[in-house]
N, C-alpha and C positions, 0 to 999 in steps of 0.2 A: 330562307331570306325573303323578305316583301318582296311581292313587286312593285315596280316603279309606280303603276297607276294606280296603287291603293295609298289611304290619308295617310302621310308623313310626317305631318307636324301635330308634332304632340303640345297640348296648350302651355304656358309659360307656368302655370301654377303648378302642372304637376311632373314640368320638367325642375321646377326648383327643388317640390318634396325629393324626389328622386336623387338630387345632387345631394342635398342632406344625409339621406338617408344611408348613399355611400360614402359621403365623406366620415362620416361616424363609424362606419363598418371600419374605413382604413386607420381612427384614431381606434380602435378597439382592438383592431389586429396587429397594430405597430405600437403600444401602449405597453411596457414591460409588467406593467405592477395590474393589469385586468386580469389577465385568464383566470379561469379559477383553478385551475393545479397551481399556482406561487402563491404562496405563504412567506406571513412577515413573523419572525420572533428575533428577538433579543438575547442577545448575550449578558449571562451575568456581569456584575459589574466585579466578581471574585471568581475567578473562575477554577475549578476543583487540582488540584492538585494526583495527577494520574500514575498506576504504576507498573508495573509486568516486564516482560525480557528485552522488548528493545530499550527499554529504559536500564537497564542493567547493563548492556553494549553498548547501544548506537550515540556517538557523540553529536554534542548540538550540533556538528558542521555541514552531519555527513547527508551524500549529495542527495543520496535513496536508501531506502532502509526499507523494507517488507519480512511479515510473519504471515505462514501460513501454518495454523492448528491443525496440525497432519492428524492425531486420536481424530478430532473431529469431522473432517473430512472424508475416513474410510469409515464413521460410522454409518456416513452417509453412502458413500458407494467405495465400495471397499477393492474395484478393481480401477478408481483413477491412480492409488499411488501403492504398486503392486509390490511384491517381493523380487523386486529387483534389485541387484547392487546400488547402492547410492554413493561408497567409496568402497575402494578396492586397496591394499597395499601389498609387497612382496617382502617387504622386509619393514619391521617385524608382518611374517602373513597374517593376515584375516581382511574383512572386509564387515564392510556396516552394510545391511540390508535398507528398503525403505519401511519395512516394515518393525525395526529396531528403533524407530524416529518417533516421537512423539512433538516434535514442535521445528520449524524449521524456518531459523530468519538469514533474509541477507542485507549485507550494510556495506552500497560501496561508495568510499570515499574520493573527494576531492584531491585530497593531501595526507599520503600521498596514493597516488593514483591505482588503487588497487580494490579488490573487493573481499569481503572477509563476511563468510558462510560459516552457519550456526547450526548446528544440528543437536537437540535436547535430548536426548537417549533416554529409552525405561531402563531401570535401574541396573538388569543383568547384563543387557549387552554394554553400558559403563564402565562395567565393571571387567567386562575382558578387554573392550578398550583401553583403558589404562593400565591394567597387568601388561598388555603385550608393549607399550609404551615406558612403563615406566622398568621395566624390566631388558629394555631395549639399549645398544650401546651406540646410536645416532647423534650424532652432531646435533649440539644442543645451545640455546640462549636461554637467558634467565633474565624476568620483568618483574621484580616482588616476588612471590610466592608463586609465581608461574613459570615450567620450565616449557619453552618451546623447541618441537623438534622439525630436525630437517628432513626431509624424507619422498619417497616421490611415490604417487600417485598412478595407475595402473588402469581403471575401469577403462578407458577408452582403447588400451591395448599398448600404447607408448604411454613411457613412464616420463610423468609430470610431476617437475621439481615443486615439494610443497609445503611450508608452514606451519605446524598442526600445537595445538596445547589444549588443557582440558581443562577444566573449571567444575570441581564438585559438587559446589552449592544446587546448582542446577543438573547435574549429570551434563553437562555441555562437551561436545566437542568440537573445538573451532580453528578451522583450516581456510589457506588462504594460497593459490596459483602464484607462482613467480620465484623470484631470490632476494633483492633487498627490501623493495618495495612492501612486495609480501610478510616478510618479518615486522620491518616497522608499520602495516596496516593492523596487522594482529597487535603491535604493540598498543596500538593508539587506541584500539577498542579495549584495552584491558587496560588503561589508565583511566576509562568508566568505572569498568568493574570494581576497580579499586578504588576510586573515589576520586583521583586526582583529577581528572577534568569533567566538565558538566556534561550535563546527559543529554538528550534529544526533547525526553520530554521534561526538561527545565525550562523550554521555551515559551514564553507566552503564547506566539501564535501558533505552536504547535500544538497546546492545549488547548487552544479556542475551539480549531479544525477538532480535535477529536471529542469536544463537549457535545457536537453538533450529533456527533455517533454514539451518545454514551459511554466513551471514554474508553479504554484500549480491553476492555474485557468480554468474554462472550464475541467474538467475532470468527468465524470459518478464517477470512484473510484480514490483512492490514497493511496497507502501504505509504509511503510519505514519499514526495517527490519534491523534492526541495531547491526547483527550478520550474518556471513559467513551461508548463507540457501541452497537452490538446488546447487550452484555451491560452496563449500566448499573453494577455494583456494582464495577468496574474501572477502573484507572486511565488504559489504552490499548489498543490494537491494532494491531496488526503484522498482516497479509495478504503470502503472498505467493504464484506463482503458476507452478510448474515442470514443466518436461515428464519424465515418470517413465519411462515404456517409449516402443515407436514408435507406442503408440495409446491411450495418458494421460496424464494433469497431471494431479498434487498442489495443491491448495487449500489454503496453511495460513492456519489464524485465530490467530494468536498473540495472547492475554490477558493484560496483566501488569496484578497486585492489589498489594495494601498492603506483605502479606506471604505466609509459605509460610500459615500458619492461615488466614488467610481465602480462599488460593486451595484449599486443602484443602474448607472448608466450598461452596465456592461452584463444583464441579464438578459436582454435579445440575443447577445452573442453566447454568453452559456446555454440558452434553450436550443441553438443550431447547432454546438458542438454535439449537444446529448440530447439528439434529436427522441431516440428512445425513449426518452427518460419518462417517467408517469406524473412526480412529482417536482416543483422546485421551492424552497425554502432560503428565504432569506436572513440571517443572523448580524445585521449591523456590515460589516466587510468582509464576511466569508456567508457563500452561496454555497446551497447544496441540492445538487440534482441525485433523482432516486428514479432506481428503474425496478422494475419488478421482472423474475424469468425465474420460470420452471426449475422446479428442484432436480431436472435432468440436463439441466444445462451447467453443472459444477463444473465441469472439467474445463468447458470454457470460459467460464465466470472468475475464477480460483485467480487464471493468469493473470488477471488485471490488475493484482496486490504487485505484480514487480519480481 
């Protein structure tokens, strides 16, 4: 610090530049639309029409919905989703391994209040899945062409009353925790399947968010949250989780708000929620923040789909 008896008055002229010079620093650093990581593009004015498995279960309603590409994920490190049980049962016995899984989504809904887990099986272990089921004398409902069974669940060591019916098309098998609730969750997701009620991605703004990601194909993870989450002042989020070169993933948080104005206003607040982030992109009312991390960070990247 000076001391007192050296000159302290600086002349009027170049205390004004000075004022300037920071008052522009702080329009430049409180300015949403400067930095040069934010980027502006447009939404089309049509926006593509998208398709894949949560679009086969997840109804428009549902509250969260997440797919994790399990083949692709142990291509990549084959010890995050190991050969360990993923369901267990005693009657009929057998057990699905993780290693039996090829694609694995969850969808839990609002109404009524339960969650309903998707597990896509390679074709052989399907195939004794449904022998030991359909072969099986369990207490049974019938939705269409789907029989569901009642039956309880085992891997955790107490037996958990559960849900379960299977879907060919897909090699699918889809179980769901609980007793009424549970049944009618499974029901409501397979009034998708079968056409009777609209899907998830029939949505417009649920196609906008995923236009911004090239749309639900080629991604490691995929999630939708379909409530105001880390940035409150929003309507949803979109995550999703891609492999970029041979030693990164892409982390996008996809934001859709009211409109373009308040996602306009409300990009100081998404650059502090995703402080990490490298990039942020703006699409008219859905903002996307992108972070970039080590292709050795999958296991805790993966979670962030839900």
């Amino acid at each position: 610090m000076p001391k007192r008896n050296r000159r302290s008055i600086v002349p009027l002229a170049f205390a004004a530049t000075l004022a300037l010079l920071f008052g522009g620093l702080l329009i430049i650093l409180l300015s949403p639309s400067t930095p040069g990581n934010v980027y502006t593009r447009h939404l089309p004015q049509t926006i593509p029409s998208y398709a894949g498995p949560i679009g086969r279960y997840a109804p428009a309603d549902s509250l969260q919905v997440s797919l994790v590409n399990v083949t692709a994920v142990r291509a990549i490190n084959g010890s995050i989703l190991s050969n360990s049980p993923f369901l267990s049962f005693s009657d009929p016995k057998f057990r699905i391994n993780n290693s039996d899984i090829d694609v694995r989504i969850s969808i839990a809904l609002n109404s009524p209040n339960a969650t309903v887990s998707i597990a896509m099986l390679n074709a052989g272990a399907y195939r004794v899945v449904s022998l030991a089921f359909n072969s099986s004398s369990l207490p049974q409902s019938r939705v269409g062409n789907y029989i569901l069974y009642n039956v309880a669940e085992t891997t955790s060591g107490t037996p958990t009353p559960t849900w379960v019916t299977m879907s060919a098309p897909d090699d699918s098998f889809l179980f769901s925790e609980g007793a009424l609730p549970a049944l009618d969750a499974i029901k409501t997701v397979l009034k998708v399947t079968e056409g009777s009620a609209p899907s998830i991605l029939a949505r417009d703004d649920i196609r906008e968010m995923l236009y911004t990601v090239n749309g639900t194909s080629n991604h490691l993870g995929l999630g939708v949250q379909n409530f105001p989450g880390a940035v409150q002042t929003a309507k949803m989020t979109l995550v999703s989780v891609d492999r970029t070169t041979s030693s990164t993933l892409a982390v996008n948080y996809v934001v859709d708000f009211a409109d373009r104005t308040q996602a306009q206003s409300q990009i100081p607040y998404v650059m502090r929620v995703y402080l990490g982030a490298e990039r942020f992109t703006t699409y008219d009312q859905v903002v996307q923040a992108t972070a970039v991390q080590p292709l050795s960070a999958l296991a805790k990247v993966i979670v962030l789909v839900g």
